[in-house]
Backbone of each chain as ProteinMPNN parsed JSONL, in Angstrom:
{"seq_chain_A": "XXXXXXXXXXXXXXXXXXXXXXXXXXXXXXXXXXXXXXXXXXXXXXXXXXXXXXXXXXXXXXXXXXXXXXXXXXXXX", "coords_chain_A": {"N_chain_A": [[0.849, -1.197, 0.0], [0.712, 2.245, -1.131], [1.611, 5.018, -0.694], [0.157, 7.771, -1.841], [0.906, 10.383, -2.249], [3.255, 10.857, -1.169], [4.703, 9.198, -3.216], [4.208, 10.818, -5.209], [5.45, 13.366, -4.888], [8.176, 12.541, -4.46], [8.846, 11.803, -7.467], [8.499, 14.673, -8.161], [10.786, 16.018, -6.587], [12.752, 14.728, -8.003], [12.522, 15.37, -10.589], [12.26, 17.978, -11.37], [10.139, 21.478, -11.691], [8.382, 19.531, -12.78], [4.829, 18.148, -13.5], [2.993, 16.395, -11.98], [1.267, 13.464, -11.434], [-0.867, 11.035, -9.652], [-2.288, 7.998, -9.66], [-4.038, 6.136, -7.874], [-5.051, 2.832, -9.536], [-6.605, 0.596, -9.264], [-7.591, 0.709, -6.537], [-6.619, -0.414, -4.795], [-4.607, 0.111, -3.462], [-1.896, -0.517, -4.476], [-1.725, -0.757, -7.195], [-0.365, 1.409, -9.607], [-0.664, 5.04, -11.182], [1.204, 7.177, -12.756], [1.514, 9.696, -14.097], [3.083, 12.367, -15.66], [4.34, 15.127, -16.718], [7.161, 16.778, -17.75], [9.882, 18.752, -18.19], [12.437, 17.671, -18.219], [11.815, 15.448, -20.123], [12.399, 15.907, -22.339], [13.559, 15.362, -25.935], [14.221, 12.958, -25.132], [13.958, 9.49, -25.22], [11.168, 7.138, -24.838], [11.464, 5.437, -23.287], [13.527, 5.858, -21.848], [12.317, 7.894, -20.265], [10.715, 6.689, -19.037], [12.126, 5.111, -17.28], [12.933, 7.397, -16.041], [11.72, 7.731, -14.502], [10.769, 5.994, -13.127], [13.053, 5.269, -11.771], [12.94, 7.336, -9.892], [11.311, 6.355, -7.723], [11.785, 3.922, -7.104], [12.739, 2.915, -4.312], [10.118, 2.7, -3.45], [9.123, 0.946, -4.906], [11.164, -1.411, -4.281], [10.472, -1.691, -2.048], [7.817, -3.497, -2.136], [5.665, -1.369, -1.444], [4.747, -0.499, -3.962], [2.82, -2.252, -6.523], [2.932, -2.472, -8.461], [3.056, -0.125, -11.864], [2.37, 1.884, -13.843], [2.765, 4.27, -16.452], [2.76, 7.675, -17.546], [4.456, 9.295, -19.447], [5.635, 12.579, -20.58], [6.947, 14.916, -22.54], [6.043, 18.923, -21.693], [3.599, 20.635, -22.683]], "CA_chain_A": [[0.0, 0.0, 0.0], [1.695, 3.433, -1.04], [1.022, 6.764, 0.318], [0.63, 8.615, -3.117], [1.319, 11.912, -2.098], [4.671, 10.746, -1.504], [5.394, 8.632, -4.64], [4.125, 12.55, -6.096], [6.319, 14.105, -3.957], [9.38, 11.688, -4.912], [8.737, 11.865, -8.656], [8.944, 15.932, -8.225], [11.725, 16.058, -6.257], [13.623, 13.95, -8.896], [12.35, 16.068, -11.775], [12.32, 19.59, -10.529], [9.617, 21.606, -12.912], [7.211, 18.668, -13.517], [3.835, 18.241, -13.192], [2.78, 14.947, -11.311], [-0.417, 12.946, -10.769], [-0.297, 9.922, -9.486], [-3.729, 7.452, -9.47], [-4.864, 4.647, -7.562], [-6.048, 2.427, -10.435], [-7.705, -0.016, -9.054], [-8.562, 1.111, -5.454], [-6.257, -1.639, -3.779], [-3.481, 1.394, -3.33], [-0.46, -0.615, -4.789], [-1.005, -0.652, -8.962], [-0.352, 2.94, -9.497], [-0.236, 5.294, -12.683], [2.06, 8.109, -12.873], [1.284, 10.693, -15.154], [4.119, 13.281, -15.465], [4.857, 16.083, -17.414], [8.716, 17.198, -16.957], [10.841, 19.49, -19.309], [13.408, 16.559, -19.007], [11.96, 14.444, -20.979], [12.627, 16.539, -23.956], [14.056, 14.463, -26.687], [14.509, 11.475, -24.948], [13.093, 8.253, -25.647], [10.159, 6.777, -24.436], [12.016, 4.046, -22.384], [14.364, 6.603, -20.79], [11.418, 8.678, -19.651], [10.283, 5.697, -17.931], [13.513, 4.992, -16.334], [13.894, 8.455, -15.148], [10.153, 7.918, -12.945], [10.856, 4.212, -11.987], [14.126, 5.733, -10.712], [12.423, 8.325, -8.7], [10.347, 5.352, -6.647], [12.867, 2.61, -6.499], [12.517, 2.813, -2.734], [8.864, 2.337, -2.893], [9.22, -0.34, -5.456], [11.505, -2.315, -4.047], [10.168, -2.445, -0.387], [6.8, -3.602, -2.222], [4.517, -0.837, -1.752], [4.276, -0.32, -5.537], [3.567, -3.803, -6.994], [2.545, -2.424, -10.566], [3.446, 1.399, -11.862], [2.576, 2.379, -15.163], [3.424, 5.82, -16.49], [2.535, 8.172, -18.96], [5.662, 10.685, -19.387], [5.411, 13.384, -22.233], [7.299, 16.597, -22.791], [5.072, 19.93, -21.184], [3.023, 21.483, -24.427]], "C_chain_A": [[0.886, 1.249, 0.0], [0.781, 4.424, -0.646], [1.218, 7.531, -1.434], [0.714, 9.746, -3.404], [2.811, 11.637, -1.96], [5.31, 10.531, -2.449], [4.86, 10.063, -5.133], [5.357, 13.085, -5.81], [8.036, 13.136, -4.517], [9.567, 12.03, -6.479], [9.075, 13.646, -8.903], [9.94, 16.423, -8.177], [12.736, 15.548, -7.256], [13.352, 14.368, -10.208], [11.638, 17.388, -11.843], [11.333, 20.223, -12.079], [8.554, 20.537, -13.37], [6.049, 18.799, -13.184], [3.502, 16.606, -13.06], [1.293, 14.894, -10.856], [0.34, 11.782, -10.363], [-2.013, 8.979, -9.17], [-3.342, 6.175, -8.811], [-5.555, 3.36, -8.824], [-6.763, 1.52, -10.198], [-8.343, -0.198, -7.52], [-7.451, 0.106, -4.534], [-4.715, -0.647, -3.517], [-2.251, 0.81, -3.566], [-0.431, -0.842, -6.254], [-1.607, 0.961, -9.045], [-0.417, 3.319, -10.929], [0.574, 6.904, -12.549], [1.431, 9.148, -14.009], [1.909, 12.114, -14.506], [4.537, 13.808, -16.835], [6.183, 16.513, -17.252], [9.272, 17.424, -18.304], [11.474, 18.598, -19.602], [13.368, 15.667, -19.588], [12.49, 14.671, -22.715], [13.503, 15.836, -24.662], [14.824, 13.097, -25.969], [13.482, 10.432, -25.109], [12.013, 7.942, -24.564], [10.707, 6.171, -22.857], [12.785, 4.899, -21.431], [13.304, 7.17, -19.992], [10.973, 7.93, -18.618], [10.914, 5.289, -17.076], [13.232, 6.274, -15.579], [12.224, 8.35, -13.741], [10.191, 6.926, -12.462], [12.191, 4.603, -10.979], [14.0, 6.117, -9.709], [11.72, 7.318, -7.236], [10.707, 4.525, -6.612], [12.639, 2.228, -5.34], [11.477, 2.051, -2.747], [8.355, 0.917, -3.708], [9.476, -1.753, -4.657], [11.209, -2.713, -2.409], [8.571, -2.436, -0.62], [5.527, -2.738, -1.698], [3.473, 0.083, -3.281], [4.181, -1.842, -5.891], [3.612, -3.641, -8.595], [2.189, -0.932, -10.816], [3.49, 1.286, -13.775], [2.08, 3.582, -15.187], [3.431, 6.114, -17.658], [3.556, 9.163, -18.76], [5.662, 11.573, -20.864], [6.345, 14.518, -21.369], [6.164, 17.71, -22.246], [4.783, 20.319, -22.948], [2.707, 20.344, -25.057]], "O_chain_A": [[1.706, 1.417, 0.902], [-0.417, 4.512, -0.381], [2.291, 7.724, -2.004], [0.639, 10.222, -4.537], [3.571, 12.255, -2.705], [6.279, 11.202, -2.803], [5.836, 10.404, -5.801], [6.242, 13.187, -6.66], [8.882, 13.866, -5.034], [10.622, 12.621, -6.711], [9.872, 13.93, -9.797], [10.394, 17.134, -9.073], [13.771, 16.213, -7.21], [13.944, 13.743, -11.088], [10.552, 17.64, -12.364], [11.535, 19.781, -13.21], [7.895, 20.784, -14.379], [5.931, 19.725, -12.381], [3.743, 15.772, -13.932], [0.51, 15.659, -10.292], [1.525, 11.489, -10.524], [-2.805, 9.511, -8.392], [-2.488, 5.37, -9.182], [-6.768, 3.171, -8.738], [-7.762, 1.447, -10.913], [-9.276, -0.953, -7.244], [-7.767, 0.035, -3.346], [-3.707, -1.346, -3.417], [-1.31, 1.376, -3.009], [0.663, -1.109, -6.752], [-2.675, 1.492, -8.74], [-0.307, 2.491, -11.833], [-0.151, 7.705, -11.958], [0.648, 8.592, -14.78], [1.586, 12.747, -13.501], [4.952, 13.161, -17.796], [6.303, 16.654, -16.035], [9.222, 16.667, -19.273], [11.528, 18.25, -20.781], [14.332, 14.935, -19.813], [12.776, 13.994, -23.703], [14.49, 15.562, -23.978], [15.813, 12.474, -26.357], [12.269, 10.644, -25.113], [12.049, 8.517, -23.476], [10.372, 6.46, -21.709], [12.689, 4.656, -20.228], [13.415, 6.866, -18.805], [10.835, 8.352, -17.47], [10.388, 5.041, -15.991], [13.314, 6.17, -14.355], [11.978, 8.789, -12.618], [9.699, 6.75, -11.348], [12.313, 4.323, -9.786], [14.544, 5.709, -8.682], [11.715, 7.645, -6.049], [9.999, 3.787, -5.927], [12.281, 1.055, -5.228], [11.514, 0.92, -2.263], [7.525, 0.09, -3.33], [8.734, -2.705, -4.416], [11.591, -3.692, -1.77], [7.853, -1.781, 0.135], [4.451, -3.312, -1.534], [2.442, 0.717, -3.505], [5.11, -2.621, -5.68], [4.072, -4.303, -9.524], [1.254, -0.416, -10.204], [4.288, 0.819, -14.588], [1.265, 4.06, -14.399], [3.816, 5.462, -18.629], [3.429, 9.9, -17.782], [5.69, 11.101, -22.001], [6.43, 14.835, -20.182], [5.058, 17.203, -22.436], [5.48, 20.28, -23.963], [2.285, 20.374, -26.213]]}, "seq_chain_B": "XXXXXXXXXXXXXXXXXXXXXXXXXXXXXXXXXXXXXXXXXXXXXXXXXXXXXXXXXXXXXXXXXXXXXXXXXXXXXXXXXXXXXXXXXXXXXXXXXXXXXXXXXXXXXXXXXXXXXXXXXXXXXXXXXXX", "coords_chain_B": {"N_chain_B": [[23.071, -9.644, -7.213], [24.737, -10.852, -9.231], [24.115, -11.456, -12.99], [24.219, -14.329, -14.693], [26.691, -15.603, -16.41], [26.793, -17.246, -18.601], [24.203, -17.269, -19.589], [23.3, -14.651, -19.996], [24.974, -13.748, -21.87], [24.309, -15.45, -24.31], [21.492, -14.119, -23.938], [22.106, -11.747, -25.41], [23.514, -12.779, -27.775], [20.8, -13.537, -28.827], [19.705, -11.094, -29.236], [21.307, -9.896, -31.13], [21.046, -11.531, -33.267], [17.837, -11.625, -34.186], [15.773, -9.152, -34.985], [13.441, -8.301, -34.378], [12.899, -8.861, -30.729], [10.76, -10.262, -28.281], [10.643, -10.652, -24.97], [8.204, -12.444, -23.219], [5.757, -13.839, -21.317], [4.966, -16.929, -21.287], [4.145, -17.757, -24.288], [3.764, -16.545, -27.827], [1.506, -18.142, -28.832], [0.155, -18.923, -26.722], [0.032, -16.843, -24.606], [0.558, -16.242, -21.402], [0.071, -14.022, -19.533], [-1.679, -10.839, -18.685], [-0.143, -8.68, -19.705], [1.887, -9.195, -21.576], [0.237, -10.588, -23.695], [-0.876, -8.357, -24.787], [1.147, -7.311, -26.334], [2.327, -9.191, -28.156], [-0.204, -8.876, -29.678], [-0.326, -5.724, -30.365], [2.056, -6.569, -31.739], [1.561, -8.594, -33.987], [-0.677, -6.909, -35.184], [0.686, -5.066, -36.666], [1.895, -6.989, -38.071], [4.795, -7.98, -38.039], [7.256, -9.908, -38.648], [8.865, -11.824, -35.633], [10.78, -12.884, -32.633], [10.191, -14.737, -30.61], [10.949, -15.331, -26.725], [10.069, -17.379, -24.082], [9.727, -15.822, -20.809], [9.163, -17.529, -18.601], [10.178, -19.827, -17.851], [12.835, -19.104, -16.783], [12.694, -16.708, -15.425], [13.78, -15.582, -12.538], [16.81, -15.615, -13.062], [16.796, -14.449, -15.663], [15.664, -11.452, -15.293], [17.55, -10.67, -14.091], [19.688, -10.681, -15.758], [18.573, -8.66, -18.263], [18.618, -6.779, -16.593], [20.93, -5.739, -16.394], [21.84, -5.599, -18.863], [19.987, -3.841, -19.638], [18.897, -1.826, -17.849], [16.229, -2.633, -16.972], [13.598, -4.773, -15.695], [11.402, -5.996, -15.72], [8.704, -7.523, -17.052], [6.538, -7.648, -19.884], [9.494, -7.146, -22.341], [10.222, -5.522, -25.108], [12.807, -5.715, -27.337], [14.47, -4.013, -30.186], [15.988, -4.053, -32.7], [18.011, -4.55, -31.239], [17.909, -2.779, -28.863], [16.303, -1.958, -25.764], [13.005, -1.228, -26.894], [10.322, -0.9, -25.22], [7.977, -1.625, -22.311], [4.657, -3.124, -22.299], [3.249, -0.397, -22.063], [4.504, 1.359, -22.94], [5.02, 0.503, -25.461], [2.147, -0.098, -26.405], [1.019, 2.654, -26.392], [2.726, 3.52, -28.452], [2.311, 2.224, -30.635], [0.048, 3.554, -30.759], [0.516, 6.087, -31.92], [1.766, 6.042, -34.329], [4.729, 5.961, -33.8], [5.649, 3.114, -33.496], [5.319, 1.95, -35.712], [7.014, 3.453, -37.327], [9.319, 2.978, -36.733], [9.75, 0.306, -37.319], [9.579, -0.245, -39.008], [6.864, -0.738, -40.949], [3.994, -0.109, -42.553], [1.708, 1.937, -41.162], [-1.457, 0.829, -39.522], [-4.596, 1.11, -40.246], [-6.611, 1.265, -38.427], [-5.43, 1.791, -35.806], [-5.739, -0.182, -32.583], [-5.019, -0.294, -29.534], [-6.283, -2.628, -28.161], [-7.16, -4.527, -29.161], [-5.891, -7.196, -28.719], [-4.689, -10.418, -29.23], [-3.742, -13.794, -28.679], [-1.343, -15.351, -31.034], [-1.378, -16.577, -33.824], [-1.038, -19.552, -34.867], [1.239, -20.381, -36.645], [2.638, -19.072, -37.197], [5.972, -17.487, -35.425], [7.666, -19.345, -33.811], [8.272, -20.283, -30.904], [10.937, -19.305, -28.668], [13.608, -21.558, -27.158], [15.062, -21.226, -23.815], [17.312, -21.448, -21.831]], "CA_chain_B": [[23.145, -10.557, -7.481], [25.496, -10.681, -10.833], [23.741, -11.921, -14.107], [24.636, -15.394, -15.245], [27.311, -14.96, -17.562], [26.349, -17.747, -20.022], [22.765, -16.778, -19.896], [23.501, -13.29, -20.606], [25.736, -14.511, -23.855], [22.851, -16.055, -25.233], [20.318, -13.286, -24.45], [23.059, -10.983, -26.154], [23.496, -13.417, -29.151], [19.319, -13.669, -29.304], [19.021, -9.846, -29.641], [22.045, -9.646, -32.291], [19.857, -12.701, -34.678], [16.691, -11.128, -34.072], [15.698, -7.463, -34.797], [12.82, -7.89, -33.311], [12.641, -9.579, -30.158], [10.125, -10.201, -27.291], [10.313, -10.975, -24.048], [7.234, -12.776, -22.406], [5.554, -14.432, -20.343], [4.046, -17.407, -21.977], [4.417, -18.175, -25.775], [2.529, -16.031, -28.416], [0.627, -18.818, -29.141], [-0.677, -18.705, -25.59], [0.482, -16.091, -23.56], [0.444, -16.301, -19.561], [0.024, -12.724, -18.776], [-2.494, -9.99, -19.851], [0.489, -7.387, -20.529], [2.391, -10.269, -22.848], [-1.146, -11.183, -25.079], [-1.206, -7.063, -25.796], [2.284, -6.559, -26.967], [1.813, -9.826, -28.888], [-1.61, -8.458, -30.159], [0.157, -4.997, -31.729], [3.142, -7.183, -33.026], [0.587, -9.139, -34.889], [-1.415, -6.302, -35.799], [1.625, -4.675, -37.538], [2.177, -8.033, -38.937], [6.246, -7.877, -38.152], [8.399, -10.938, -37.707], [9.402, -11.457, -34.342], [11.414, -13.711, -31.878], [9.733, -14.693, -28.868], [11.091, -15.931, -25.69], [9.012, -17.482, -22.856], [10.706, -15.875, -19.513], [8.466, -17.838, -17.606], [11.372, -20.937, -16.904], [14.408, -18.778, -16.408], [12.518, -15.819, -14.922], [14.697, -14.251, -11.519], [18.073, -15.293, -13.48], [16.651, -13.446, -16.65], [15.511, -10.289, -14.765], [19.08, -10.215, -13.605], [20.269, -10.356, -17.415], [17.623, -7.606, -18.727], [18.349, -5.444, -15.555], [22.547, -5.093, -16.58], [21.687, -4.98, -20.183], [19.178, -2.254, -20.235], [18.214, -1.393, -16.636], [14.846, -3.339, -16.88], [13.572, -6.264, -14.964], [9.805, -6.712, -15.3], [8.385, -8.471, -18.582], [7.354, -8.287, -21.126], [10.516, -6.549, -22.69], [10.329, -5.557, -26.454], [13.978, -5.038, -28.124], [14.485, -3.626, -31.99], [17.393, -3.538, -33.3], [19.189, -4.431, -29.86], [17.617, -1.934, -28.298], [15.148, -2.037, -25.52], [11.626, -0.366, -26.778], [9.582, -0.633, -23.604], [6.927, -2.923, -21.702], [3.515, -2.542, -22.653], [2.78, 0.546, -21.928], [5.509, 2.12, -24.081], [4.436, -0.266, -27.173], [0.645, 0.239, -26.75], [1.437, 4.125, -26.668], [3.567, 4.017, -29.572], [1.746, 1.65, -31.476], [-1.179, 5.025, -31.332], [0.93, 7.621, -32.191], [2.806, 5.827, -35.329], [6.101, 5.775, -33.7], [6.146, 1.918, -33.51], [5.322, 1.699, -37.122], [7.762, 3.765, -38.419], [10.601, 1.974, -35.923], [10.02, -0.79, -37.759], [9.435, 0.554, -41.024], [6.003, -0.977, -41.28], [3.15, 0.751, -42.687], [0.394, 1.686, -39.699], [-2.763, 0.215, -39.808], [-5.62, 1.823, -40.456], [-7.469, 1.453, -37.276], [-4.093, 0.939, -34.839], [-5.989, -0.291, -31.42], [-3.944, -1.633, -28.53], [-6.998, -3.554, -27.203], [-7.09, -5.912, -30.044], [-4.737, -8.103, -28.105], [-5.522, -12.289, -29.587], [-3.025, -15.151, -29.359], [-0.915, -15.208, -32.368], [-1.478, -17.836, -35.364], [0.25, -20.811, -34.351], [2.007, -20.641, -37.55], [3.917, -17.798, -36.86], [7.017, -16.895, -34.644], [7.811, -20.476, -33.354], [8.769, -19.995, -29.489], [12.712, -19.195, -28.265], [13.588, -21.579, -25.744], [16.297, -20.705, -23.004], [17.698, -22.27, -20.516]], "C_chain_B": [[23.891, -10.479, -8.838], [24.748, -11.631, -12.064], [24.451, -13.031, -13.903], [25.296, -15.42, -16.263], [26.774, -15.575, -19.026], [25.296, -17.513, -20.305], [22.588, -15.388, -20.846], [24.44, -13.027, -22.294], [24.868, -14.597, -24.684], [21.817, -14.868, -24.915], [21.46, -12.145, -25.636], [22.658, -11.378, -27.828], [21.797, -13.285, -29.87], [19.385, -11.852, -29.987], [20.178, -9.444, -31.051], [21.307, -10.52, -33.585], [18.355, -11.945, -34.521], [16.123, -9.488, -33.826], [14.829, -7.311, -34.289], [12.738, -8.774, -32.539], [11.643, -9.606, -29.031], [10.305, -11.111, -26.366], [9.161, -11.233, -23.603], [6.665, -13.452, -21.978], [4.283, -15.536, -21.185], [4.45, -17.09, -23.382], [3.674, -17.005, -26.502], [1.355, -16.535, -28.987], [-0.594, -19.026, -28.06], [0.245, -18.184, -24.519], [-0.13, -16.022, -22.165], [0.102, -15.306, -19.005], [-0.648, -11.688, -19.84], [-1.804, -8.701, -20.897], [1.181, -8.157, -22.216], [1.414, -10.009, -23.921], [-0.919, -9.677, -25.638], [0.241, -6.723, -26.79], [2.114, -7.947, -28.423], [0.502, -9.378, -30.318], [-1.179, -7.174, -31.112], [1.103, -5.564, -32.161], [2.02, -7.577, -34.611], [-0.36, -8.481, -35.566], [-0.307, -5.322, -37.111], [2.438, -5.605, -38.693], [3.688, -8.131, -39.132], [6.657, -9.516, -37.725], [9.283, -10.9, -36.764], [9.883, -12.729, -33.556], [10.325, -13.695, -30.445], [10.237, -15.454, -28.073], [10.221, -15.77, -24.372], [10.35, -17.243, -21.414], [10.34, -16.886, -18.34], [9.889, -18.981, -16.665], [12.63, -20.485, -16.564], [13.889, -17.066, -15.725], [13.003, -14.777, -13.884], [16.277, -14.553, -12.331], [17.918, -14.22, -14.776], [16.87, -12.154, -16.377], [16.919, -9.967, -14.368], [19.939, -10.06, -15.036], [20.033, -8.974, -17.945], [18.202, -6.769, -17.477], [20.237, -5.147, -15.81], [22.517, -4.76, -18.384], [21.006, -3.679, -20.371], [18.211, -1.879, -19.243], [16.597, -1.785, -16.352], [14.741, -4.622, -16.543], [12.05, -6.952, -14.686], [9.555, -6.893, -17.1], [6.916, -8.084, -18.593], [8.295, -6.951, -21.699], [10.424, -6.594, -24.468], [12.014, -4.599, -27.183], [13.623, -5.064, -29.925], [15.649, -3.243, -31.799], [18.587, -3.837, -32.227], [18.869, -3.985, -28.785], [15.996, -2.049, -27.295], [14.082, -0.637, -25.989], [11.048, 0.714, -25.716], [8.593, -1.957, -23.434], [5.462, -2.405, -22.74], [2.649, -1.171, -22.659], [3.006, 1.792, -23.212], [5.028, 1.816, -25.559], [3.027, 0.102, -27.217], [1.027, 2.198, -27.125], [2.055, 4.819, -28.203], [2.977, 3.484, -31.156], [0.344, 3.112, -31.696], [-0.742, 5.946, -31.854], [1.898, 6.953, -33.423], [4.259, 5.629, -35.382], [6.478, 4.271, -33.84], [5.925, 1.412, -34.904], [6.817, 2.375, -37.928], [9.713, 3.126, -37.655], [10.602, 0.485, -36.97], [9.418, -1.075, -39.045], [8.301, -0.864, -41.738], [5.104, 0.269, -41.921], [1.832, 0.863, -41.168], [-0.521, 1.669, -39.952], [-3.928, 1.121, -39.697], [-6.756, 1.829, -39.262], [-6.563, 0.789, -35.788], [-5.169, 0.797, -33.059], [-5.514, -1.679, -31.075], [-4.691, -2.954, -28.172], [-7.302, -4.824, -27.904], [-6.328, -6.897, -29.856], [-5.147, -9.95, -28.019], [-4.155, -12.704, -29.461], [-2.881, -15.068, -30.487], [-1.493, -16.504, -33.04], [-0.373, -18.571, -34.667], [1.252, -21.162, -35.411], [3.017, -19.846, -37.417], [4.898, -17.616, -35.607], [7.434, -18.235, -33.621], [9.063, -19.598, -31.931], [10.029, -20.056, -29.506], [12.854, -19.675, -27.381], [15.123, -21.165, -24.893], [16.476, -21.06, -21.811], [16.528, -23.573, -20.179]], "O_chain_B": [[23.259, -9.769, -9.621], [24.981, -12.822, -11.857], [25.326, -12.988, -13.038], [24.639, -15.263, -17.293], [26.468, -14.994, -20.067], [25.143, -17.48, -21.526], [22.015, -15.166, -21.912], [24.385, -12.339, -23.314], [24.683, -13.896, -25.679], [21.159, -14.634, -25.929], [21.105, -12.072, -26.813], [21.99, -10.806, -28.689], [21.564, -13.023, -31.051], [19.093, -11.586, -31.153], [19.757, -8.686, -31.925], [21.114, -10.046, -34.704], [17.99, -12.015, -35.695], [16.085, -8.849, -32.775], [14.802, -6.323, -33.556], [12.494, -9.845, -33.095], [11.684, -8.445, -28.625], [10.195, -12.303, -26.654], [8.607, -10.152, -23.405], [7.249, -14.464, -22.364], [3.16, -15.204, -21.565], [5.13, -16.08, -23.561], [2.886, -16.405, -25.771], [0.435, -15.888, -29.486], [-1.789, -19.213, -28.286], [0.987, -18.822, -23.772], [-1.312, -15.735, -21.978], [-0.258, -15.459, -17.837], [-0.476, -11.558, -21.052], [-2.187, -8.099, -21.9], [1.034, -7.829, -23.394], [1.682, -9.327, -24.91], [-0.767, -9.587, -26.857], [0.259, -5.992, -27.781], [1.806, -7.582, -29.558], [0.515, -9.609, -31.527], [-1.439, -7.214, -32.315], [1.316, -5.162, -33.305], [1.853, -7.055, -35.713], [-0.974, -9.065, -36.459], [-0.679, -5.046, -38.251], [3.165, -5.314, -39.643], [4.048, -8.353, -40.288], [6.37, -10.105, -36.683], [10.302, -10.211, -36.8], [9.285, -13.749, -33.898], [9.928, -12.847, -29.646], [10.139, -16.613, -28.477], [9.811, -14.769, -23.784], [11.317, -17.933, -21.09], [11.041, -17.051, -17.342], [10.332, -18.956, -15.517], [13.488, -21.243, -16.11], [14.803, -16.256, -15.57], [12.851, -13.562, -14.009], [17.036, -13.593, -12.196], [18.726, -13.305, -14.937], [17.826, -11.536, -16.846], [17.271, -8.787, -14.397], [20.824, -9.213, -15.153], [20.957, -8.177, -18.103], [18.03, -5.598, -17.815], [20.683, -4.159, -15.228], [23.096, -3.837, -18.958], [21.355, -2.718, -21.057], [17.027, -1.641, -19.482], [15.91, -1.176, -15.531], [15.509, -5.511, -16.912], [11.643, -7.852, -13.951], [10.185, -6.424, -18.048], [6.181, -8.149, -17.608], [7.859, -5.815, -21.515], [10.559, -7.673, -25.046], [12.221, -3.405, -27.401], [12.893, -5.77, -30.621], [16.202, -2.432, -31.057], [19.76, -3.477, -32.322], [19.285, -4.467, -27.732], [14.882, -2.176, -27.802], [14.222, 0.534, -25.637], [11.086, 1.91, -25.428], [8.482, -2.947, -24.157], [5.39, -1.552, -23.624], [1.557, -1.015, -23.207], [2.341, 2.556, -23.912], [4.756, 2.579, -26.486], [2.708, 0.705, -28.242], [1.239, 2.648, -28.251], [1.953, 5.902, -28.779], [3.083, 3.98, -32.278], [-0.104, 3.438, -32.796], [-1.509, 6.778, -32.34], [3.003, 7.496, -33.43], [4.942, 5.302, -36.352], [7.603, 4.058, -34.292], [6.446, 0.33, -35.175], [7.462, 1.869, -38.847], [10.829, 3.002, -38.161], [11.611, -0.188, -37.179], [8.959, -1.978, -39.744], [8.619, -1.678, -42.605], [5.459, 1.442, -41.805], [1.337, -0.027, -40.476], [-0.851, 2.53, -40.769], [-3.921, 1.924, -38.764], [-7.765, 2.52, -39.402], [-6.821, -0.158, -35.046], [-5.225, 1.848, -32.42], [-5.457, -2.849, -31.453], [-4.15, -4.036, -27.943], [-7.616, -5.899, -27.393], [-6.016, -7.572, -30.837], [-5.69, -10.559, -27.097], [-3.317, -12.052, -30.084], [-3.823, -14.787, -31.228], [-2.086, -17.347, -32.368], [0.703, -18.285, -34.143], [2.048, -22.082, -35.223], [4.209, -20.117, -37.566], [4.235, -17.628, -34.57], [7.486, -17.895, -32.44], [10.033, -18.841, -31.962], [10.507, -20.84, -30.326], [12.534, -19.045, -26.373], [16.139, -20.844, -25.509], [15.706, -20.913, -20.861], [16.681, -24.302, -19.2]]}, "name": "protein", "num_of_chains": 2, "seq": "XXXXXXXXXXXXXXXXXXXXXXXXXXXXXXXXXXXXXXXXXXXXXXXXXXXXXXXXXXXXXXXXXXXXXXXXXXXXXXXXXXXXXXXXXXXXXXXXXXXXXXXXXXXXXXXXXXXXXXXXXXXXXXXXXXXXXXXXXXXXXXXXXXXXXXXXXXXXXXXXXXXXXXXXXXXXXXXXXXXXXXXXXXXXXXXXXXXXXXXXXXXXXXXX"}
């Protein structure tokens, strides 16, 4: 079970400038969805983008209160 | 935990023979997992020839392969060209917006939806086994 003001709060902190959601998707508070806006994704790949937000929540990953994190990352505009 | 060296040889060697390859869970003939059947589902809708390996029997030494090759460790894993893609999320995404068509210098289908996700033709893409 994550606290998803934090995984927000983590994902910010680690991409200064973004704009962060973070959803519950199915009510059981550990498959999450990210949705992040962040300047740094600018010309990077898809796959990096995703790296740079699985990075941010490693912690919360790996001491199972994420069990399933999918993530929409785009460029702002 | 350090990768398996000979394991990691052979996924190496797989992604150098195979431009496109997939990682997943379960065969494409009958895939084990609902993210697998979709990436399966736009391969097959783009109609590309593709490698598949089932992670299911070499699964925590794999993840330890995939996670020094290309910092990823959850399946299913789609490489081109060598190169990891992304999981399902990345491929359904890309498969809407034409980028996974023109990666793999298909034409894009005229009504590209992810959710069309079937078990491949059993004729096609005969399973990769490993280990």
């Amino acid at each position: 079970m994550a606290d998803l003001a934090e995984i927000e709060r983590m994902i910010a902190e680690a991409l200064p400038g973004a704009e962060v959601e973070v959803v519950d998707e199915t009510g059981g508070g550990d498959h999450l969805r990210a949705i992040v806006r962040a300047p740094q994704f600018e010309g990077r790949s898809r796959i990096d983008r995703h790296r740079m937000v699985r990075a941010a929540v490693r912690a919360r990953m790996d001491d199972g209160s994420i069990h399933a994190l999918s993530i929409s990352a785009e460029p702002p505009g | 935990m350090a990768a398996n060296p000979e394991l990691k040889e052979k996924v190496e060697e797989l992604l150098r023979e195979n431009e496109v390859l997939l990682f997943m869970k379960g065969t494409p003939q009958m895939p084990r997992c609902g993210f697998s059947m979709r990436v399966v589902g736009v391969l097959e809708q783009l109609g590309v020839d593709y490698g598949a390996v089932d992670v299911l029997p070499i699964l925590d030494p794999l993840r330890e392969v995939t996670g020094e090759i290309s910092d990823w460790r959850t399946f299913p894993q789609l490489y081109v060209n060598g190169e990891l893609v992304g999981g399902c999320d990345i491929v359904e995404e890309m498969l809407e917006t034409g980028e996974l068509s023109r990666l793999l210098e298909v034409e894009q289908p005229e009504s590209a939806q992810p959710s069309q996700a079937q078990p491949a033709d059993p004729q096609q893409s005969p399973p990769i086994q490993l280990g």
